[in-house]
Short mmCIF file of the C-alpha atoms (twelve columns), coordinates in Angstrom:
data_MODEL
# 
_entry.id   MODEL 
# 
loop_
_atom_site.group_PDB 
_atom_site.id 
_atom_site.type_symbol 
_atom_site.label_atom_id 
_atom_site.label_alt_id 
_atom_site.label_comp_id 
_atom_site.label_asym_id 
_atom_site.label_seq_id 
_atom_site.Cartn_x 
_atom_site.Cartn_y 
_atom_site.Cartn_z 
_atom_site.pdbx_PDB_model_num 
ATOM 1   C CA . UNK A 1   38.054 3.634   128.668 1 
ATOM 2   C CA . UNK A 2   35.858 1.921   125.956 1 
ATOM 3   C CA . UNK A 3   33.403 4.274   125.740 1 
ATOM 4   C CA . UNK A 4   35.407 7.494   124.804 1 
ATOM 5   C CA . UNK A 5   35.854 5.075   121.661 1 
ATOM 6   C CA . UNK A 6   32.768 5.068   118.927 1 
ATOM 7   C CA . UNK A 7   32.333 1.143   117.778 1 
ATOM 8   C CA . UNK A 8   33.093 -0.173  114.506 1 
ATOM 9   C CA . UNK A 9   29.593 0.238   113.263 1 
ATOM 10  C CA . UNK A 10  29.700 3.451   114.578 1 
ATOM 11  C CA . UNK A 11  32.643 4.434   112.594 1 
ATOM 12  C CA . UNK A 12  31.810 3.213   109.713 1 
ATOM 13  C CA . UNK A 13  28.242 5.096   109.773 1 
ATOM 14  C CA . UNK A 14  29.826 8.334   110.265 1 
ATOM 15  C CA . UNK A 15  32.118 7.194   106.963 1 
ATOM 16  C CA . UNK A 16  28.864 6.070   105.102 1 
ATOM 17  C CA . UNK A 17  27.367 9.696   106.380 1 
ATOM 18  C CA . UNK A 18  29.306 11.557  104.384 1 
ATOM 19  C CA . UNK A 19  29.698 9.528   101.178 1 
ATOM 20  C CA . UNK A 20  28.703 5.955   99.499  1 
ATOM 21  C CA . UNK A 21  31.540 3.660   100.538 1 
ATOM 22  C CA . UNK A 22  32.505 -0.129  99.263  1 
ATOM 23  C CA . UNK A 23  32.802 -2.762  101.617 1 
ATOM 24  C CA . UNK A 24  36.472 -3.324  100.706 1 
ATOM 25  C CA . UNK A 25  36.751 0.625   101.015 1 
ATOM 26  C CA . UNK A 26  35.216 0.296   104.609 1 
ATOM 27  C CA . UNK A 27  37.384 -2.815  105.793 1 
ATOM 28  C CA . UNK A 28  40.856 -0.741  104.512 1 
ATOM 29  C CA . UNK A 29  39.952 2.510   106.480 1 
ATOM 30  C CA . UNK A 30  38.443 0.585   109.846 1 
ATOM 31  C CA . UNK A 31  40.972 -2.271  110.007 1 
ATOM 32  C CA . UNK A 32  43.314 -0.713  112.449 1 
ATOM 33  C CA . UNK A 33  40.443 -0.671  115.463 1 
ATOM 34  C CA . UNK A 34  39.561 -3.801  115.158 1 
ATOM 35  C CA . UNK A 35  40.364 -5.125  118.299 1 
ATOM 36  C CA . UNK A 36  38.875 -9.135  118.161 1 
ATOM 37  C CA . UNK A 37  38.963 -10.958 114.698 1 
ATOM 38  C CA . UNK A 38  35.876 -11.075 112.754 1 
ATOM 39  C CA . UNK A 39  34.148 -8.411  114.786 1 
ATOM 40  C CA . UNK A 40  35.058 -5.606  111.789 1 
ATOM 41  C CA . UNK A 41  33.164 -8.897  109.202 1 
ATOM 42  C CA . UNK A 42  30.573 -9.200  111.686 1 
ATOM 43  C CA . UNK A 43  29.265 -5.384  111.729 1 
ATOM 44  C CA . UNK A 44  29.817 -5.000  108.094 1 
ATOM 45  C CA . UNK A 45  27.695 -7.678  107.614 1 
ATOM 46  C CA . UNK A 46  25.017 -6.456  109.290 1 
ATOM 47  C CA . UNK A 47  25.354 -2.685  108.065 1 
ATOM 48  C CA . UNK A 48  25.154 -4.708  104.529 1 
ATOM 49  C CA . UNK A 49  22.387 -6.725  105.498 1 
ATOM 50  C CA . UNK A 50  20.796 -3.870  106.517 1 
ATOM 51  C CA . UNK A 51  20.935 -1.820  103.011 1 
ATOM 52  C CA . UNK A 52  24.135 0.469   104.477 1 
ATOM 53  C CA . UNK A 53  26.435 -0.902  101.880 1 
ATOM 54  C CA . UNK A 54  25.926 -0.899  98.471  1 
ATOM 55  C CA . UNK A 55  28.572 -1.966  95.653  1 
ATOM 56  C CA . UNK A 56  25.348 -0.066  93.450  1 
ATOM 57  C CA . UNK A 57  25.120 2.897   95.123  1 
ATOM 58  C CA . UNK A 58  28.841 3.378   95.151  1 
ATOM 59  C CA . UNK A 59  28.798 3.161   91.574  1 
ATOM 60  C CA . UNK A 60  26.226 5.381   91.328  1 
ATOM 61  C CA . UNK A 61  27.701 7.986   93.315  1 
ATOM 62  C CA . UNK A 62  31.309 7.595   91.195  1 
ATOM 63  C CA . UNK A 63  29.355 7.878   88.066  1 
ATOM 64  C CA . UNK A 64  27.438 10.851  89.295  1 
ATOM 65  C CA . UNK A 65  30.390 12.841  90.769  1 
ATOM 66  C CA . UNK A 66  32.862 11.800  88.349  1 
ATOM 67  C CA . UNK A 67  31.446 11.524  84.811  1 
ATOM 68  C CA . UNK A 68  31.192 14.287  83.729  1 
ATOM 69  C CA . UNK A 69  34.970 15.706  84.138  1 
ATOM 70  C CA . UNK A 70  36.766 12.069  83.591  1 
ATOM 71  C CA . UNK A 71  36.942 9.341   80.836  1 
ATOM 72  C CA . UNK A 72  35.909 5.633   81.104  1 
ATOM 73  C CA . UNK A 73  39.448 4.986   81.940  1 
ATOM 74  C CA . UNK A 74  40.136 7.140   84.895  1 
ATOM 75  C CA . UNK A 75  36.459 6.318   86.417  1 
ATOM 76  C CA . UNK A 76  37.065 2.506   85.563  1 
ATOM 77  C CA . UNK A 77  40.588 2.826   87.981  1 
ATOM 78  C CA . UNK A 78  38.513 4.849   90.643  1 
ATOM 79  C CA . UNK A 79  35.960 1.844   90.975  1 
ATOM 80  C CA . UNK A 80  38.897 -0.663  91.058  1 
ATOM 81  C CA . UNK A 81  40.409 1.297   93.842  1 
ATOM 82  C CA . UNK A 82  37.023 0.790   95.366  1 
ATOM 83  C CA . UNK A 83  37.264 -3.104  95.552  1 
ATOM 84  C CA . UNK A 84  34.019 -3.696  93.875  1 
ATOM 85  C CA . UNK A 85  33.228 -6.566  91.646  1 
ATOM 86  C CA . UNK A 86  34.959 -6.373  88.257  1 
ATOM 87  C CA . UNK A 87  31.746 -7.169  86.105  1 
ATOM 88  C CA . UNK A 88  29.738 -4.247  88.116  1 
ATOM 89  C CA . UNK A 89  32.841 -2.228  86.728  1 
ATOM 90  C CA . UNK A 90  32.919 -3.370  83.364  1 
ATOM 91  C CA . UNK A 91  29.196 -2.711  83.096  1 
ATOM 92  C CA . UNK A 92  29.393 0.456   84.587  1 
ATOM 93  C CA . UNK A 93  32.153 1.753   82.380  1 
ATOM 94  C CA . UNK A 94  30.321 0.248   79.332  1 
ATOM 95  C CA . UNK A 95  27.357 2.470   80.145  1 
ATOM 96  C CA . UNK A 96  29.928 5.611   79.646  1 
ATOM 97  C CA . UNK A 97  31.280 5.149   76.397  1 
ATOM 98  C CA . UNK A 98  28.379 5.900   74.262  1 
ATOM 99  C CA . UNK A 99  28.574 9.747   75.797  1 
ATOM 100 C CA . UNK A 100 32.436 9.591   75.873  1 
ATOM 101 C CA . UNK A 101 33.152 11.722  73.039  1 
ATOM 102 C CA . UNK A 102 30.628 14.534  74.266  1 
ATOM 103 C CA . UNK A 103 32.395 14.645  77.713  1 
ATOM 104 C CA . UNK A 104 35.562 14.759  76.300  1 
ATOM 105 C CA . UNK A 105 34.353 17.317  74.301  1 
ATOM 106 C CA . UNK A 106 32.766 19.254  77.338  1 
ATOM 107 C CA . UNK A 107 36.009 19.210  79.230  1 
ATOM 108 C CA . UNK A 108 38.233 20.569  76.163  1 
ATOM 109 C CA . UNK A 109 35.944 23.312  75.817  1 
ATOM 110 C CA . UNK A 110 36.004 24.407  79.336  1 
ATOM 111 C CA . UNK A 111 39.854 24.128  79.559  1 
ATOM 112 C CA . UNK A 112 41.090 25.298  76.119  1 
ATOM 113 C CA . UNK A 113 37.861 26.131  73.850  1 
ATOM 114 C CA . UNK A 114 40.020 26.343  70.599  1 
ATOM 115 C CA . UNK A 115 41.804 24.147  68.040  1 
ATOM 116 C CA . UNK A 116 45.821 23.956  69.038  1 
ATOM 117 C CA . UNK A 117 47.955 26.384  66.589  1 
ATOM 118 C CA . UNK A 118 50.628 23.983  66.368  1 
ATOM 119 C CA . UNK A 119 51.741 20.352  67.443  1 
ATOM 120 C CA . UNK A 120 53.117 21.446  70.865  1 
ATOM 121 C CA . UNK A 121 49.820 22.818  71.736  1 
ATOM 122 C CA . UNK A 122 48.454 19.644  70.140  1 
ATOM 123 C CA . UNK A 123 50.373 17.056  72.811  1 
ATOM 124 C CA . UNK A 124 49.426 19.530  75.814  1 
ATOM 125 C CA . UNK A 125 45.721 19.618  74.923  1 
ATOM 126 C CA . UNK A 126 46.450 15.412  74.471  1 
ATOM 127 C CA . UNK A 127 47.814 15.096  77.690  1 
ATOM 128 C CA . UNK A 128 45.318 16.834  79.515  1 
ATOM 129 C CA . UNK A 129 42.343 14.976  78.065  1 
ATOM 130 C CA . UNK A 130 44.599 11.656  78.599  1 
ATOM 131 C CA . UNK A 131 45.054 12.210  82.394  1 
ATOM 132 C CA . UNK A 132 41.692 12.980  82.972  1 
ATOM 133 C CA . UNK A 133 41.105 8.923   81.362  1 
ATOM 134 C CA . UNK A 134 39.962 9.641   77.784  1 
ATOM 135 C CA . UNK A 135 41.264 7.073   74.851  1 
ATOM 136 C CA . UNK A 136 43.367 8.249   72.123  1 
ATOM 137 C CA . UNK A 137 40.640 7.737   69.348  1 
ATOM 138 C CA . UNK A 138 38.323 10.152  71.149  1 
ATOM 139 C CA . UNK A 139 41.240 12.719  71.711  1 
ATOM 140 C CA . UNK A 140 41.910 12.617  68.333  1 
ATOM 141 C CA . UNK A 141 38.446 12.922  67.758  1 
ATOM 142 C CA . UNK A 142 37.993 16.181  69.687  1 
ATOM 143 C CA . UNK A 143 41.170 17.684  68.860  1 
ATOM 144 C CA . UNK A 144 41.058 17.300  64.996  1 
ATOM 145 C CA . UNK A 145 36.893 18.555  65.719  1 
ATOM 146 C CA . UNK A 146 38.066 21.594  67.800  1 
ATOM 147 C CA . UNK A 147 35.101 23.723  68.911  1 
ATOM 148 C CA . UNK A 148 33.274 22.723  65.054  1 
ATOM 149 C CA . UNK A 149 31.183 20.069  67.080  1 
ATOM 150 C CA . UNK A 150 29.673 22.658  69.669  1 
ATOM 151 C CA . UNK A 151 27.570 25.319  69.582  1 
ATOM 152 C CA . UNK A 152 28.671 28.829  68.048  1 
ATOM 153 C CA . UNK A 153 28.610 31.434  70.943  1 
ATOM 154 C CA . UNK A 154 30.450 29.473  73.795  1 
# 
């Protein structure tokens, strides 16, 4: 029967429940029970009209949850992924550079909290700060800094 099955709107509330969501994010994940065209447009629309959906808030949230381990470049892929509008991404990831040497710094410390020995050491420490999205001229930064640019005691 149709009413052991929640409705669109209801599905994609209990998706907004548990975290911000794009509208492209939304569409991808509810697509497959859409069982008339346009109804899945029709009750995003109004969940949007209605403040439910928010390319700002999703930002928000990415920044929030994801700054502080990741570089501009990872976090500027997540929001892609997201489907939201390129210039909210571009201003977004803008926003992050001025701390991006700090974070990378942060997340060095935390994981190795020493100056590689040799050049081996060097290119793992690299990689690790690379996959998590941070640019070679701030990985260069931090690993030719070491632990100089934090406080003593850590």
């Amino acid at each position: 029967m149709a009413f052991d099955q929640p409705s669109l709107k209801g599905r994609a509330l209990r998706l907004l429940s548990t975290r911000e969501h794009s509208r492209a994010e939304l569409e991808r994940k509810l697509q497959r029970f859409e069982e008339e065209p346009g109804s899945l447009a029709a009750a995003l629309d109004d969940l949007q009209a209605k403040g439910f959906i928010s390319e700002q808030r999703v930002v928000e949230s990415v920044l929030n949850r994801r700054a502080a381990k990741l570089g501009s470049g990872r976090i500027r892929q997540e929001l892609q992924a997201k489907g939201l509008d390129p210039e909210r991404v571009a201003e977004a990831v803008a926003a992050l550079r001025n701390t991006e040497l700090a974070r990378a710094q942060s997340v060095w410390h935390k994981k190795f909290g020493s100056a590689p020995l040799d050049a081996t050491e060097a290119m793992r420490q690299a990689r690790f700060l690379a996959a998590r999205g941070f640019g070679g001229e701030v990985i260069r930064r931090v690993l030719k800094g070491g632990a100089v640019e934090l406080p003593d005691g850590d």
